[in-house]
N, C-alpha and C positions, 0 to 999 in steps of 0.2 A: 406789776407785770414786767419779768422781763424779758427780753429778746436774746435771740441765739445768734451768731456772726452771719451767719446766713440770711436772716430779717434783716438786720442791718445791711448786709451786701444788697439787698433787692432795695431795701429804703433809699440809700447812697444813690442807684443805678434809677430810680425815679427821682432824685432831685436833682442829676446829670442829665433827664430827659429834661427837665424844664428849664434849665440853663441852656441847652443848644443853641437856640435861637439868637442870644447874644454872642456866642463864641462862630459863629460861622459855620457851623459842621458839627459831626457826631463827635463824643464825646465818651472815653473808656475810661470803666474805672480799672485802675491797678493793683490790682486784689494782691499779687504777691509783694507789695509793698507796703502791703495793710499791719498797722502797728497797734497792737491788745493793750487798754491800760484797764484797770479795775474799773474805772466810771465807765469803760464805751472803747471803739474802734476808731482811729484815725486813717481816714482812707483818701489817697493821691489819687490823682488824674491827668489825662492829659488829651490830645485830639487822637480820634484812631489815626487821620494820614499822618503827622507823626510817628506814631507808632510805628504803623506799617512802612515807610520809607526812611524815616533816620531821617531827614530833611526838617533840620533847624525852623528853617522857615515856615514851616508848620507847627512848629511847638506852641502851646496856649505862652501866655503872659502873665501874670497875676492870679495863676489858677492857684489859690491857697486850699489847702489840706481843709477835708471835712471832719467832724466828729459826730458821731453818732451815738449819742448815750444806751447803755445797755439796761435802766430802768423804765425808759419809756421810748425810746426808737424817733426822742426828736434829735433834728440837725443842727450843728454848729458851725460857723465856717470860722476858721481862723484868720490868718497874714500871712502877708508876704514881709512887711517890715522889719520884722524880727525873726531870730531864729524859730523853728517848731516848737522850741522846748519852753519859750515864754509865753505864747498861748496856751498851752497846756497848763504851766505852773499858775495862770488867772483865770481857766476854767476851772481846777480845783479850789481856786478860793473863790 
């Protein structure tokens, strides 16, 4: 089975509903910053009042990039420790 970017965007956007409650507030995914690899979608987020105001002080912390595999629509969460491209290169192995 696989999924289309659009399964994924909805999949991403319920596993950002379940996270709220820990982040203090709503939760956006940022779809135009969503990165296609051949396993799956890598998709950023951040708080909407962030978004909407530009005030730092609103920005999440620790919110590491999801992946979402395109053969079955489960979620991965990467790091913040290192850069994006070394989670990726130990999810393909």
């Amino acid at each position: 089975m696989k999924i289309t970017k659009s399964e994924a965007e909805q999949v991403a956007r319920e596993y950002l509903r379940t996270k709220e409650g820990d982040s203090g507030g709503d939760l956006v995914l940022l779809v135009e910053e969503t990165i296609e690899r051949n396993f799956g979608w890598v998709f950023f987020y951040d708080s909407k009042r962030h978004i909407e105001t530009g005030d730092i002080r609103h920005a999440l912390a620790g919110n590491a990039p999801i992946v979402v595999t395109k053969t079955d629509g489960r979620i991965h969460e990467t790091g913040t420790a290192y850069p994006l491209e070394h989670y990726l290169q130990e999810y393909r192995e």
